[in-house]
Steps between C-alpha positions, in 0.01 A plus 500: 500500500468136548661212249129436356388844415886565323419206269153608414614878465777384286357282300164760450770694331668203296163466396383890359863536339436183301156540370573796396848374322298256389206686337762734303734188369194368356382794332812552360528160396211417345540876282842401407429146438787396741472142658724568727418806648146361555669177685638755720183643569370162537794431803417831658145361529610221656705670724180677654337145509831402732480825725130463552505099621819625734221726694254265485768239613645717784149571672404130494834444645431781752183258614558449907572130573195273587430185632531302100811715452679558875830628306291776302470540164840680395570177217252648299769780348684180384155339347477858329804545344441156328177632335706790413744298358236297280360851375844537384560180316206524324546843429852370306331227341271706327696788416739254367264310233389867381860602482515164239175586330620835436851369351319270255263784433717765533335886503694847409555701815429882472633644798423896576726717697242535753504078568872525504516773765192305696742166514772711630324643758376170590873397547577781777157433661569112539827544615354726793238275555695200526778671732196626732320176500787275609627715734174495682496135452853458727424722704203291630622144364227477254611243257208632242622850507861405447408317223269736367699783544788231314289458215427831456869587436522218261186664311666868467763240335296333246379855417819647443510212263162615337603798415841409387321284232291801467813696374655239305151480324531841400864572420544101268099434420597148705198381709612303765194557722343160485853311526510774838165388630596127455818580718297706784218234516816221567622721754158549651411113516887499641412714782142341598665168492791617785271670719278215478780256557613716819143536623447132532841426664375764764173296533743190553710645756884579444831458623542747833652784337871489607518882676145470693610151656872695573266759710272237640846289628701850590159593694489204707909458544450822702383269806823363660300147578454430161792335345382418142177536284406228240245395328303866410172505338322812343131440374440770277076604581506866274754733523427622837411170716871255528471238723816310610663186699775400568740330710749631783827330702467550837651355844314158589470620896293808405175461643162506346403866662873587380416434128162592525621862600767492219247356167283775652778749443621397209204506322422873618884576393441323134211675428619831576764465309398335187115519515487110490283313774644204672227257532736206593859491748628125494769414748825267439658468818886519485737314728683851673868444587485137410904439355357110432189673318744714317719230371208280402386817299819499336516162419133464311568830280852346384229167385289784362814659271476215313132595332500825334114483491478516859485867555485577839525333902305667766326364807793245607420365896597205680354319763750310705240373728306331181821438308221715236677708233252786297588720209379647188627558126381709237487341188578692171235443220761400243554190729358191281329263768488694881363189612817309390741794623312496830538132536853453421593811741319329786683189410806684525423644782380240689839297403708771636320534823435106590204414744372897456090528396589710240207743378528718203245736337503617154396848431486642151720852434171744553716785573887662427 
């Protein structure tokens, strides 16, 4: 079964289990006159809201690419799990000015040992659920199921707590129902708040993630004419469409059929080993067997010691015939002015290696 019918099977089944929770929470808690039990009905509802935009979501993203949209559709999961993460929001905000109405206006609970035994069985079914869901979810990187399947845990949670106030209810005559539904509506407007935060830094584009860049640089080490890779990019187009650059250190007399033959390979090797599609191979061309080369190298990164916020030296060639020297830094983000920090390393530089056409790019740290 492919990654698009596991999320729509999946979430088909988030979707029954909750309606149903749903439909018996609020029966019992509109009988017993708990708030809080009818808040969690109220989140199980919106739960089924969230499963059924993560199928609608996954087939749009399913869409075959197109002339307006060449790199598919598969950004459409992320545009999803937004809305879901409004539904949730609002779902807190409103479940949390009841929760207040309900403390100023208080109302006696009357639960029934059939209501208890219903939230209790809720518990165990949630806990399933959730365990199932997210499992499913990393099993075919879908960041909606893992989070649905996350938040279903958390609800089998904020039961437990139901019926715990439930108990304490009935053994002290304390009602602490509405003070429980002000807490779970907090924690719902908590949770719709992250996963909307980490939705839209997905929509942003992030950092490389450190191991996938280790398995794109181990992947492409594996060719003995590459000698270092720099400078990695991963744009993120749905879960199953990464599309890469970067840059590799090769020999400068390899010829152009020579590298053409080895990007070709490369990219081939990368993608079969981390699904990620090199759409870009830049070459900096490295002075082999070159002691003067060596020294010069030496020399710059003992100039580049002296600024912590210069991360990293790659790309280093001379050209003797030119008296042309090339290199390039990466630049931390903590560093205050990179213009200023480029500028006085080329000074530097330049003053260390008198009458040399000194050329330095800045790059900025993309990738571990």
């Amino acid at each position: 079964m492919d990654r698009g019918k596991i999320i729509v099977r999946t979430s088909i089944i988030g979707i029954v289990t909750n309606v149903l929770l749903a439909a018996f929470k609020a029966a019992v808690g509109l009988l017993s006159h708990s708030v809080a039990v009818v808040l969690d009905a109220v989140n199980n509802l919106s739960d089924s809201l969230s499963s059924l935009i993560t199928i609608i979501g996954t087939r749009l993203a399913a869409k075959e690419p197109d002339r307006e949209h060449p790199l598919g559709y598969g950004r459409i999961e992320y545009l999803s799990a937004s809305v879901v993460s409004v539904i949730v929001l609002y779902a807190g905000i409103t479940s949390l000015v009841e929760s207040v109405k309900k403390i100023i206006h208080p109302e006696t609970p009357d639960y029934s040992p059939v209501a208890l035994i219903i939230i209790a069985v809720a518990v165990v079914v949630k806990i399933l659920l959730g365990t199932y869901v997210k499992r499913q979810g990393q099993k075919v990187d879908s960041d909606s199921l893992i989070a649905s399947g996350s938040d279903a845990l958390f609800d089998s949670i904020i039961s437990a707590s139901t019926l715990a106030a439930a108990l304490i209810y009935l053994f002290t005559g304390l009602s602490l129902e509405a003070w429980l539904g002000a807490v779970i509506s907090v924690v719902i407007i908590k949770s719709g708040f992250e996963m909307l935060r980490d939705t839209i830094s997905e929509i942003l584009g992030e950092r490389v993630d450190s191991d996938v860049a280790e398995r794109v640089r181990k992947s492409v080490l594996t060719f003995p004419e590459v000698h270092g890779v720099f400078d990695l990019v991963v744009h993120n187009y749905g879960p199953e469409k990464l599309l890469g650059s970067a840059h590799i250190e090769v020999a400068a007399d390899m010829t152009a059929r020579e590298l053409d033959s080895l990007e070709r390979q490369i990219t081939e090797k990368v993608f079969a080993d981390t699904g990620i599609i090199m759409t870009g191979i830049s070459v900096y061309s490295r002075n082999a067997g070159d002691s003067r080369t060596e020294e010069a190298e030496k020399k710059v990164r003992e100039i580049l010691a002296g600024h912590p916020e210069v991360l990293q030296l790659h790309g280093f060639y001379m050209d003797p015939e030119t008296h042309t020297m090339k290199y390039d830094i990466v630049i931390s983000f903590d560093a205050a002015d990179r213009m200023a920090l480029l500028q006085e390393v080329q000074r530097e530089t330049r003053e260390a290696f008198a009458g040399w056409d000194v050329w330095i790019t800045p790059d900025s740290d993309l990738s571990d």
